[in-house]
C-alpha positions in Angstrom: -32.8 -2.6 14.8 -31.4 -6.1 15.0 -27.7 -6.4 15.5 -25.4 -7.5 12.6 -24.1 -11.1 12.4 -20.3 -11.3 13.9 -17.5 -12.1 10.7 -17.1 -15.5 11.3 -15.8 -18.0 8.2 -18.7 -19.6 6.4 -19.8 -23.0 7.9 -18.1 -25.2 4.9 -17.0 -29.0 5.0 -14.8 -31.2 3.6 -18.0 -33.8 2.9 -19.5 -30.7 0.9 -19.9 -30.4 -3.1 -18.4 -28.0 -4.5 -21.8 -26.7 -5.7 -23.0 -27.2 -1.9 -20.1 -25.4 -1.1 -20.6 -22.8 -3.7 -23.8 -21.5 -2.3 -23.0 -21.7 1.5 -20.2 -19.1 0.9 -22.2 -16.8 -1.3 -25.9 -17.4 1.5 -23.2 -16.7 4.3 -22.2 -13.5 3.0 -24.9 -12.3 1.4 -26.8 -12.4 4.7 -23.9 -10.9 6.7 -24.0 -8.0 3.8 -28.0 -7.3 4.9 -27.4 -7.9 8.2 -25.2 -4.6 8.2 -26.8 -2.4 5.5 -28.9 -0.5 8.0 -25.6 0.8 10.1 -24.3 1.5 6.5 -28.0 3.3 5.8 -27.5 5.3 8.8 -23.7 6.1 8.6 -22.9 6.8 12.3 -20.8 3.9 12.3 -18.5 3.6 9.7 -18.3 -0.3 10.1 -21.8 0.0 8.3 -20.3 0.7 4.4 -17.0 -1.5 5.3 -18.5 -4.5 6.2 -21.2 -4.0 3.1 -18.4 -3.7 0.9 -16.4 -6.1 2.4 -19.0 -8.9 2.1 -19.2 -8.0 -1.6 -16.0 -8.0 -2.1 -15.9 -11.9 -0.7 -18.8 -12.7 -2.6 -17.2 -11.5 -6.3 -14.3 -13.2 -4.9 -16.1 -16.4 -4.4 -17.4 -15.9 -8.2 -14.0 -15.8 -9.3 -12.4 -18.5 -7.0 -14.6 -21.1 -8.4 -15.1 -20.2 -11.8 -13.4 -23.7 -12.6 -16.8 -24.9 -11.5 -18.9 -22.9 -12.3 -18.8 -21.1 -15.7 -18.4 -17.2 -15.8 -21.1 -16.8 -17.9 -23.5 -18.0 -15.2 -21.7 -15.3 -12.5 -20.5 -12.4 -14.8 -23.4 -10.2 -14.3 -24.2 -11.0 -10.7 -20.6 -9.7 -10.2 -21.1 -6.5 -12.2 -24.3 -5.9 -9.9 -21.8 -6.6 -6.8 -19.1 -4.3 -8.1 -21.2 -1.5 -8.6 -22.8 -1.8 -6.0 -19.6 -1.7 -3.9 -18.2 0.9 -6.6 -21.4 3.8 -5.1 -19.9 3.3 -1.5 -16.2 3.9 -2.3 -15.9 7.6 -1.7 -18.0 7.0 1.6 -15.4 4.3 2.8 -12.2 6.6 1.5 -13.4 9.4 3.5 -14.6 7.3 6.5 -10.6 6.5 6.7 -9.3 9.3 5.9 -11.3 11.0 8.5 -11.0 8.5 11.3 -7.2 7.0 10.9 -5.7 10.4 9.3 -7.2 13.6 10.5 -8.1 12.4 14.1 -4.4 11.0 14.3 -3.1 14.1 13.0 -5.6 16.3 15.0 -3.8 19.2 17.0 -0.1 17.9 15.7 0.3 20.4 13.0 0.9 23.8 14.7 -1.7 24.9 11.4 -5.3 25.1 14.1 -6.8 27.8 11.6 -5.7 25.6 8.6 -6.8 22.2 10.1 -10.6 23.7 11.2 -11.4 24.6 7.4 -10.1 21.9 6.0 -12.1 19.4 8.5 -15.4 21.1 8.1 -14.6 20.7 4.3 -13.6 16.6 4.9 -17.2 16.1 6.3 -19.2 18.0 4.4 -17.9 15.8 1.4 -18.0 12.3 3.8 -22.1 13.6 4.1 -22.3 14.0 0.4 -20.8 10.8 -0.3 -23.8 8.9 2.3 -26.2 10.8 0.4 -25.0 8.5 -2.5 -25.1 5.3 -0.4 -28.4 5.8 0.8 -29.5 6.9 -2.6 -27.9 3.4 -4.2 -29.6 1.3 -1.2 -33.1 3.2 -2.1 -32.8 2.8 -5.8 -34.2 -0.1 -7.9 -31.3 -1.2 -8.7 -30.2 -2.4 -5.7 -33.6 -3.6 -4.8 -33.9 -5.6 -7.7 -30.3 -7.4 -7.4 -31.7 -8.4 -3.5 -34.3 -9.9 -4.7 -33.0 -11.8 -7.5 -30.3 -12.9 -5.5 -31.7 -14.2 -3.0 -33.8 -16.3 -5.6 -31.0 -17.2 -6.9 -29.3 -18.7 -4.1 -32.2 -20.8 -2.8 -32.9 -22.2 -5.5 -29.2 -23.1 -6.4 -29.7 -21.5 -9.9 -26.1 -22.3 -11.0 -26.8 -25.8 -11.5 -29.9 -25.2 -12.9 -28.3 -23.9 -15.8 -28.1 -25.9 -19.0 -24.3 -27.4 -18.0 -22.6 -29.8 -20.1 -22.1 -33.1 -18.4 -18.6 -32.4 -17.2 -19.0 -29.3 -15.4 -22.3 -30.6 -13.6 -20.1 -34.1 -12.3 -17.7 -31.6 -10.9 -19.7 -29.7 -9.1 -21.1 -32.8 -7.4 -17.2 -33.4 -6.4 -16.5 -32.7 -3.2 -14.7 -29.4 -2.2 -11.5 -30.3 -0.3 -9.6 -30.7 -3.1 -10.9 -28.0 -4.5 -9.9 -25.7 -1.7 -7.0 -27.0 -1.8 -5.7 -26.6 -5.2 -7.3 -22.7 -5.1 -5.6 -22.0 -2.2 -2.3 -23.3 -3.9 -2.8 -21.5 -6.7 -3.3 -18.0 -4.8 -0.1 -18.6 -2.3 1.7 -19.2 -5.0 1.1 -15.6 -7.1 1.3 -13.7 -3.8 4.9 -15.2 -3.0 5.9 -14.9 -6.5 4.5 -11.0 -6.8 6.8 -10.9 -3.5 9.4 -11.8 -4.8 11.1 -7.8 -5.3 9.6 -6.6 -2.2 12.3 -4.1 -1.1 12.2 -2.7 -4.6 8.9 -2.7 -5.5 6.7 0.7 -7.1 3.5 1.8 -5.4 2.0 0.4 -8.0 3.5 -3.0 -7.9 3.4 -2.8 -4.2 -0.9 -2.3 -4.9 -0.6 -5.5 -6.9 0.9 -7.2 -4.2 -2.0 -5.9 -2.0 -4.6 -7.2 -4.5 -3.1 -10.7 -5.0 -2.8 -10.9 -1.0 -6.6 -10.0 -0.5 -7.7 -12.8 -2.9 -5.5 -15.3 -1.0 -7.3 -13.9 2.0 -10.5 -14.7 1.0 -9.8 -17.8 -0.2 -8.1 -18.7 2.8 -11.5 -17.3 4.9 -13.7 -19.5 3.0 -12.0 -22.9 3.3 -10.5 -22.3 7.1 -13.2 -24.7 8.1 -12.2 -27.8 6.3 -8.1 -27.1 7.2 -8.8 -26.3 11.8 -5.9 -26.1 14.1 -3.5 -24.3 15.0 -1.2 -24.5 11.0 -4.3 -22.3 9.8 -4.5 -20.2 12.4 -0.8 -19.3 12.1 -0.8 -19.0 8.3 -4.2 -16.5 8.5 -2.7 -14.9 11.2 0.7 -13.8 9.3 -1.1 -13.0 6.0 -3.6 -10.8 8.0 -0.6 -8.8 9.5 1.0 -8.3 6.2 -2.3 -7.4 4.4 -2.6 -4.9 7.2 0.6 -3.4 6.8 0.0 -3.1 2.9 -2.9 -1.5 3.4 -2.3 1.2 5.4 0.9 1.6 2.7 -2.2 2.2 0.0 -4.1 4.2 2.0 -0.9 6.6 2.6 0.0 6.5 -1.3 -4.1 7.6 -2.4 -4.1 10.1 0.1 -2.5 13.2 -2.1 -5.3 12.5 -4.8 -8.2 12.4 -2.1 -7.0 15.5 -0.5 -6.9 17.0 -4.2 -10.8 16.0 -5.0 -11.8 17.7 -1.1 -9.5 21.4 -2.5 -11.2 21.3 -5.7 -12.3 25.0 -5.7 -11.2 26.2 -2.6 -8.8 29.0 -2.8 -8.1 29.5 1.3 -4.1 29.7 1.6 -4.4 28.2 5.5 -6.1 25.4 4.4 -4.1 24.5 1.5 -0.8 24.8 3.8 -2.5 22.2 6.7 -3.3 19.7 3.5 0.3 20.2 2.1 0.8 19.3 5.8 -1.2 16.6 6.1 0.6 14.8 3.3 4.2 15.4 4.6 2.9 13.7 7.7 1.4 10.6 5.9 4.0 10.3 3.8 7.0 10.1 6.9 4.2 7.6 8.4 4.5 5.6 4.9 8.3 5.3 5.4 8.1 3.9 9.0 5.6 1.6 7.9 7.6 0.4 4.9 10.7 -0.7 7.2 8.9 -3.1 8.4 7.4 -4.6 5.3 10.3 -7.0 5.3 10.4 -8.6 8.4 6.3 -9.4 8.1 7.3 -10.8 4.6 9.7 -13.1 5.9 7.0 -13.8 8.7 4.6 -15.1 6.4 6.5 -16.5 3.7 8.0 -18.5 6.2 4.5 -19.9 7.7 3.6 -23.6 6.9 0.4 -24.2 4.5 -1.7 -26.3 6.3 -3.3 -27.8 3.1 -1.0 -29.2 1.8 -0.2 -31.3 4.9 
């Protein structure tokens, strides 16, 4: 089996169209997606359905980031193929975490052994039900059937083959720096300003904070190339840290309802009281994490935007 392709940015430059730009995004990431489907096939390593989903996440965000170029209607239903696709490996990735940054953390720390061997054996029988699902997807003609297309698609630059008014075909053939520039504006600008209550924020508005900060992200991963040096390295270097930080704040806050969906019909008192467990222990993990929220805030907010320069 060959070896999947490393995550590096996708090989954009400020000469580019936006339409050449466009496709080099959506080619880079859909061949880093294939290029790890067979470790997500085989589920031993549970990189395999995280770095499928997270090249489709990239690639719907790419949809979306340039949809002042290039109408939705030409990218809508690619992106619901992409989001379902994505959708049928969710309870595989949500387990895969659970499993390996929950129980093996907590693993022989709650004096509950009995409690804690039940309730694992129950964890991975549901993680080997969820694969079943994945590998069902990757077999199905569904998924065959967007590959294929797809990848038509993309060689033969079908978004500007479309029957575009004047306008939006002269801006595609603009080139992208400016582009990039404006979209990364744009997405800096609703992640500080969904920051703006931090300290006093919901789970849910924290989740929203998250969300804006991943777009950002992605934006930031695609046009890297065109802004080099050390400004961009900084800047994605403090918004990686506090993405990391919110997301392990999200995994702590969905935890009580996954741990609900694996007790679903099991009436073993030991098990239930090493769950109950479990969640007391994420949830004083959730508080540490959380005091330091702040200080990466003030970390990133803080960091130049290398665009703009």
């Amino acid at each position: 089996m060959d070896q999947p392709l490393k995550n590096k940015a996708a090989p954009i430059l400020a000469k580019q169209t936006i339409s050449e730009a466009f496709g080099v995004i959506l080619r880079h990431n859909f061949d880093y997606m294939l290029s790890w489907v067979p470790a997500a096939y085989d589920g031993k390593d549970i990189e395999g359905v995280h770095q499928v989903r997270v090249a489709f996440r990239r690639m719907r965000s790419a949809l979306v980031l340039f949809r002042k170029a290039v109408p939705r209607e030409i990218t809508d239903s690619w992106g619901e193929e992409m989001k379902w696709i994505a959708s049928e490996m969710g309870p595989a990735r949500d387990l895969d975490v659970f499993i390996d940054e929950g129980l093996e953390q907590m693993a022989g720390k709650i004096p509950l052994e009995s409690g804690e061997e039940k309730f694992v054996v129950i964890a991975h029988a549901h993680r080997a039900k969820a694969y079943e699902r994945v590998r069902a997807m990757f077999d199905g003609d569904r998924y065959k059937s967007f590959v294929k297309n797809f990848d038509i698609w993309l060689n033969e630059f079908g978004w500007f083959q479309e029957d575009l008014s004047p306008a939006v075909r002269a801006k595609l053939n603009t080139t992208i720096r400016l582009y990039a520039a404006k979209t990364l504006n744009k997405r800096v600008t609703k992640v500080l300003q969904a920051g703006e209550r931090k300290n006093e924020m919901s789970i849910d508005e924290l989740h929203q904070l998250r969300i804006e900060g991943k777009k950002l992200r992605y934006a930031s991963n695609f046009f890297s190339p065109m802004f080099e040096g050390e400004g961009m390295d900084s800047f994605n270097a403090h918004l990686k840290s506090l993405q990391g930080l919110l997301g392990t704040m999200n995994d702590v806050s969905v935890m009580p309802g996954l741990i609900q969906g694996l007790l679903d019909g099991v009436d073993d008192v030991e098990t239930h009281q090493f769950a109950g467990a479990a969640i007391g222990w994420r949830a004083r993990e959730y508080e540490e994490v959380r005091g330091e929220l702040e200080s990466r805030w003030d970390a990133f907010a803080g960091t130049a935007f290398p665009w703009l320069k």
